[in-house]
N, C-alpha and C positions, 0 to 999 in steps of 0.2 A: 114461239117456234117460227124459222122461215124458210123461204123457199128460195130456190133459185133455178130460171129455166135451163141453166148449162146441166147444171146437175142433178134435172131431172129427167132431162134428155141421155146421158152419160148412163143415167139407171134404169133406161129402158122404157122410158115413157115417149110411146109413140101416137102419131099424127099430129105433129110441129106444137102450133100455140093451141089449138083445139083440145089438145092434147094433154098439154101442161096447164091448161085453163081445168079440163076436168080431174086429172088428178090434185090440183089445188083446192079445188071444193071439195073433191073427196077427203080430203083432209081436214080442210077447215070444221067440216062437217064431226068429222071422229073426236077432234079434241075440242071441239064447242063446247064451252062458251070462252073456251082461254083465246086468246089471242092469236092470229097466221098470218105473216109479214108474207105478200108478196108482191112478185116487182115487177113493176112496167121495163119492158122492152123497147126501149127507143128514148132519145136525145132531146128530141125536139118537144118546145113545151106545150104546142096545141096538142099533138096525138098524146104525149103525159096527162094530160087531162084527161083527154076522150077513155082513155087507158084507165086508168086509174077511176074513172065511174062504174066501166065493166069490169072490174075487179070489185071494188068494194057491193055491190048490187050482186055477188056472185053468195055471200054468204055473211051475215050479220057482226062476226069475227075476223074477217078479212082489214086488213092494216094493208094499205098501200107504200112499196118501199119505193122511195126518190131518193136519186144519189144527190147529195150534197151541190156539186155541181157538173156544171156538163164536162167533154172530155178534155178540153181544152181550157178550163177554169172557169165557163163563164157562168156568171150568177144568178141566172133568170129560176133556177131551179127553188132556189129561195122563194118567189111568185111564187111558184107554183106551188109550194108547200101551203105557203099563207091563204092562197086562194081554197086547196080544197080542204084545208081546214077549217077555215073562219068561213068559208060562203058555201060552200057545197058540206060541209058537213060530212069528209072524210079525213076518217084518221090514218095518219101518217108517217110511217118510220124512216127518219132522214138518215141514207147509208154512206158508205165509206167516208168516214170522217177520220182523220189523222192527228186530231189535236182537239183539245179542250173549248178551244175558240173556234172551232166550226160550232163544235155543237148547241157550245152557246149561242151561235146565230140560228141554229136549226129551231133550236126551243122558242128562240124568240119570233120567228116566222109563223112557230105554230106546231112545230112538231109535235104528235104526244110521247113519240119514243125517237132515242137516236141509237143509233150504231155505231161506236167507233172501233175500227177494223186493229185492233189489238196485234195481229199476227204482220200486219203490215208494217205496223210502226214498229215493231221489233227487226222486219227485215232492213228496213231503214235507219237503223241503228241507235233507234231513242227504245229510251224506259217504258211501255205501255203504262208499267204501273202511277209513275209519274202525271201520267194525261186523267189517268182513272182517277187518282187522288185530287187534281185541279177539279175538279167533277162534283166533287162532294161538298 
């Protein structure tokens, strides 16, 4: 399962990140011990970090989601996958990935799960199923 703070603002989850931080553990909490993707809020990779410990510290099933890369392509997000999984010892879902070759770099950073955004690459006019099949 994951989360996302637009859309759990959208559904009525008030008081900002405070907010969406407790109804994330309130979740995490209900379908424990399965797994609950959620995502740091911000770009930059020192606060991803910092992010990304008070998430995972929030409940034992909690999966930190990193986007692949920052908004502008740059790659540092990769670090940071690597780091808090091989050194901090949090797991992490590498998101909006668009192609088979991200998420092979995802995995090989360290990811334990990747996301690739299916619906996107269909608006962009490739085969989803195509990327899914390089996958396997």
């Amino acid at each position: 399962m994951t989360t996302n703070p637009t859309i759990l603002l959208k559904d009525g989850v008030t008081g900002g990140m405070k907010g969406i931080r407790a109804r994330s553990a309130e979740i995490a909490r209900l379908i424990g011990p399965l797994p609950l993707s959620v995502e740091v809020t911000t770009n930059d990779p020192l606060q991803m970090r910092s992010q990304a410990q008070e998430l995972a510290a929030m409940a034992p099933n909690i999966i930190v989601k990193i986007t692949i890369h920052g908004p502008i392509g740059e790659l540092e997000n990769l670090e940071v996958i690597h780091e808090l999984e091989g050194e901090r010892n949090i797991r992490v879902n590498a998101t909006a990935m668009m192609s088979a070759q991200q998420c092979l770099l995802a995995a090989m950073a360290g990811a334990t799960y990747v996301s690739l955004f299916g619906g996107r690459i269909a608006n962009m006019g490739y085969n989803p199923c195509e990327e899914i099949t390089r996958l396997a």
